[in-house]
N, C-alpha and C positions, 0 to 999 in steps of 0.2 A: 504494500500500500504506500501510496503518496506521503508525504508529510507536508504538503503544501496545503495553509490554508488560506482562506479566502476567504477575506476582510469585506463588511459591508462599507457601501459608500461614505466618501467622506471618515471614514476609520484609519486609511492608508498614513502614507506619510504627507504630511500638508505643505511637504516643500516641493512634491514631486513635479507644479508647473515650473519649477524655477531648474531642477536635474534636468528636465525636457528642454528647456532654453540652454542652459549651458551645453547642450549636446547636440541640441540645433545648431548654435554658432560654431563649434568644433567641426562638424559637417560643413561648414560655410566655406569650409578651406579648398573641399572639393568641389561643390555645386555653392555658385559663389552669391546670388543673389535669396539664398535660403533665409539667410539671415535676418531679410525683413519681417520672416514671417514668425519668427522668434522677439522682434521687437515688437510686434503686432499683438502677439499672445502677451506677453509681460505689461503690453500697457491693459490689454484686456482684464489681467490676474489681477490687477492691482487695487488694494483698498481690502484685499480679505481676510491678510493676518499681517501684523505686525513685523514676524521675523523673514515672514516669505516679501514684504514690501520689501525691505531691509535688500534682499536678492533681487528683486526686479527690478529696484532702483542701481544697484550696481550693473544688471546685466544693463539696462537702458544705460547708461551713461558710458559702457563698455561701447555699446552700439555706437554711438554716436561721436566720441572723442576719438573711436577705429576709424571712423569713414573719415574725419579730419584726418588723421595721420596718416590714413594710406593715400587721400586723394592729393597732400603736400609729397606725398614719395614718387606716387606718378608723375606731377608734376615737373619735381624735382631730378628723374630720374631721366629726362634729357641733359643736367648739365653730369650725370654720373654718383652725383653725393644719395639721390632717391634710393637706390639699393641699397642702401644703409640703412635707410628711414622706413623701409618697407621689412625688413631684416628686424629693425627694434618692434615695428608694428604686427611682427608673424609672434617675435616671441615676448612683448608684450601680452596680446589678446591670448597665446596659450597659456602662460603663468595663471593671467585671471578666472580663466578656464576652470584648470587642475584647481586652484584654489579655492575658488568658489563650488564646486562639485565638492570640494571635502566637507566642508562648511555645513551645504545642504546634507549631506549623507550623516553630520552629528548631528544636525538641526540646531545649527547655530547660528545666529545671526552673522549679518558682515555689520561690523562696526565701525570698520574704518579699511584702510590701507596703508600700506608702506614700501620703502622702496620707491620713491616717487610714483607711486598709482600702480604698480607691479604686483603688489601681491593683496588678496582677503586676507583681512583677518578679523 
């Protein structure tokens, strides 16, 4: 027999729209314009728990300070210095990633950042 049980609604874990965004944007890397539909959900999520706002405000602001950074690298990457800027901005948005996926899997809030915006904590 299984040992898998199965939680009624709403019983799960209440960060789980914020692991589904984090893992949408990580997929962003492949199928590139995904990611909207990860900021679309987070603004949708938002207002229903305190610690999961906590994530959705991080992942939005991920969203949005990424498209700065990589549309300055594109930009940029005619005079040659943009592969650097695109290079900070691959493993920037992966740090926040990984770190915010841990976060949610303790169900902890993000409190803040460090590392200049690099890491959840």
């Amino acid at each position: 027999m299984s040992d898998t049980k199965i939680m009624p609604p709403g019983q799960g874990n209440p960060l789980q729209p914020a692991i589904i965004i984090y893992l949408v944007y990580a997929g962003s890397f492949f199928v590139p314009f995904v990611a909207i539909g990860g900021l679309v959900y987070a603004y949708v999520e938002r207002g229903k728990d305190p610690v999961l706002d906590s994530h959705l405000d991080f992942q939005i602001r991920t969203f949005w300070w990424g498209l700065l950074i990589l549309t300055i690298g594109i930009i940029l990457t005619f005079i040659l210095i943009g592969m650097l800027v695109i290079l900070f901005w691959v493993v920037w948005t992966v740090v926040r990633i990984i770190t915010g996926i841990q976060l949610a899997q303790k169900q902890q809030p993000v409190s803040g950042v460090e590392l200049f915006g690099l890491k959840a904590v």
